[in-house]
C-alpha positions, 0 to 999 in steps of 0.5 A: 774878326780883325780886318787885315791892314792895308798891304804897304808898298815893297821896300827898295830893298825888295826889288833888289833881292828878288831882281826879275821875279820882283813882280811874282813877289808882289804878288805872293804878298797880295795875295798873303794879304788877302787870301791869307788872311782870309783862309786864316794862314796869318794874322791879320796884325802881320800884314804892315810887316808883310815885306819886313819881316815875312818875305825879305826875312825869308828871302835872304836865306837863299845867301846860305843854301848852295847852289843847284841842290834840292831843298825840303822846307818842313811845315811850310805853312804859308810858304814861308821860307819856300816861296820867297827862297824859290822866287830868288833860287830858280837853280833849287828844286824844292819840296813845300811839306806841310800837313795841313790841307788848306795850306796845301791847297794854297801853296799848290795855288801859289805855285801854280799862279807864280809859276814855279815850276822847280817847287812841288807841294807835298801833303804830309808830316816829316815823320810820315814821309821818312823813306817815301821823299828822296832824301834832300841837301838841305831841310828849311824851317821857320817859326814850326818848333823848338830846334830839339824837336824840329832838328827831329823832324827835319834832320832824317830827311837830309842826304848824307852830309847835308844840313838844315837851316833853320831861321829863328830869332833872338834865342837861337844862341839858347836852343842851340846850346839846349839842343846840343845833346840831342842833335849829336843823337841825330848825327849832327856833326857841326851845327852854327849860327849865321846871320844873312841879309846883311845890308838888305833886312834890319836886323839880318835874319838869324839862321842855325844851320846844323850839318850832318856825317854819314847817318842823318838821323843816326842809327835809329832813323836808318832803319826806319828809312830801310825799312819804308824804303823796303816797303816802297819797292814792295809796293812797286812790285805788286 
């Protein structure tokens, strides 16, 4: 097994995005140094750019979620976009959804160690919380899937009028275009790309953000949300 590197110290950069939680910061990147790597969560090459191009990146996402509005982040994994967008966004109340245990166990232990307590950790698959998780504002993603499936995935579980962000690189003009079809199927009304962090990270980090109408999801996950809808109040009578 690979030895991971040496964790280098936090750009000047990170002090000003995360402000007062700088030290909370410091230490979810110690311990993805660490424990990450160990629980095998991330590779072992990815702990020199730890701050560069994990927790800075996701971090400036917090520059397009609005503010107060509640936040689902699909396939959390390690904690990444979640994490670094709740140790910036204390006004968010944000779900970590990711099916994996060992993740789950190691996010509920971040959590709990940095003392968030506006994030939850929810075990579980997008698809299988439809109808069960109140539906959110804004889904974030990173690195889970191609923009067709995770817009799949994600997309279902906005509100009415809500939107995903998804951050992605050097080919989100590419699935973007590719997707179009089958983000217009899941009620998909405008979609964009976005580049935030300018003047922090370099290169800014690239977001698609797609915005949904009245129906996320479209006709069919409307009723697939009834219907577990219907089935959750069923639960509740017994």
């Amino acid at each position: 097994m690979t030895e991971a590197a040496e964790l280098p110290p936090a750009p000047d950069a990170a002090e000003v995005i995360f402000g007062e939680r700088f030290p909370e910061a410091v230490r979810y990147a110690e311990l993805l140094a660490d424990v990450g790597v160990r629980r095998g969560l991330i590779g072992p090459r990815e702990v020199p750019r730890l701050w560069e191009r994990h927790l800075l990146n996701c971090a400036v996402l917090s520059e397009a979620v609005p503010e107060g509005v509640t936040v689902c982040d699909v396939g959390s994994g390690a904690g990444l976009p979640g994490i670094p967008l709740a140790l910036v966004r204390p006004d968010l109340r944000i779900t970590l959804l990711e099916p994996l245990l060992r993740r789950t166990t190691f996010l509920e232990e971040v959590v709990e160690l940095l003392g968030l307590e506006h994030v939850s950790v929810v075990r579980g698959r997008a698809e299988e919380v439809l109808g069960t998780l109140p539906p959110v504002h804004v889904v974030t993603a990173r690195a889970v899937a191609p923009l067709d499936r995770l817009a799949g995935w994600g997309v279902p579980l906005l509100r009415p009028y809500g939107e995903m962000l998804a951050l992605k690189g050097d080919t989100a003009k590419e699935e973007l275009k590719g997707a179009r079809a089958a983000l217009s199927k899941l009620g998909v009304v405008e979609s964009s790309i976005l580049h935030v962090g300018e003047g922090l990270v370099d290169p800014p980090s690239t977001v698609v953000r797609v915005e949904v109408g009245e129906s996320p999801g479209g006709v069919r996950f409307a009723a697939k949300r009834a219907k577990a809808a219907r089935a959750g109040r069923s639960r509740r009578r017994r």
